[in-house]
Residue, then its C-alpha position, 0 to 999 in steps of 0.5 A: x654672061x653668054x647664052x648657048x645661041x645668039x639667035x634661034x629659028x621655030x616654028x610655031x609648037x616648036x620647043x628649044x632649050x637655051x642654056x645662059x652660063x656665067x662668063x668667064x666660066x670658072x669668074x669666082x662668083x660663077x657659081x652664083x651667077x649660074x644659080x640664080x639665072x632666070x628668064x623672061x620673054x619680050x612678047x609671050x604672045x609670041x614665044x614664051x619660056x620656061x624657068x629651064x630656058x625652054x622656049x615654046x613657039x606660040x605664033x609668028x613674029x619675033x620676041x627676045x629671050x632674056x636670061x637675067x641674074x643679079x646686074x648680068x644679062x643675056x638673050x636670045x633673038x627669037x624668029x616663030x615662022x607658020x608650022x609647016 
């Protein structure tokens, strides 16, 4: 399973959206795979996620997102920095 980005950037309020896909794309379980994704944050207090795979930045610091389904994972390092 591969994410749409390996890392992203915010600043608090920002929202973004990361996708997760099965890898390879057209593996004959692929569809599967894809359907039963969900995600998770590592500290919401920090970023929280969506079940769409969009991220809100909540305050500064790190937290990684990780798209799950079945024995597959995938994430997403994510840095919150201040608001401008």
């Amino acid at each position: 399973m591969t994410m749409s980005q390996a890392t992203a950037s915010m600043k608090v309020g920002d929202t973004k959206t990361v996708t997760a896909a099965a890898d390879p794309v057209d593996a004959d379980d692929a569809a599967a795979v894809n359907g039963a994704i969900t995600y998770a944050s590592s500290d919401e207090a920090v970023a929280t996620v969506a079940a769409d795979g969009t991220i809100t930045a909540v305050a500064e610091g790190t937290a990684n997102i990780t798209a799950t389904s079945g024995s597959f994972t995938a994430s997403v390092k994510v840095t919150v920095s201040a608001a401008a």
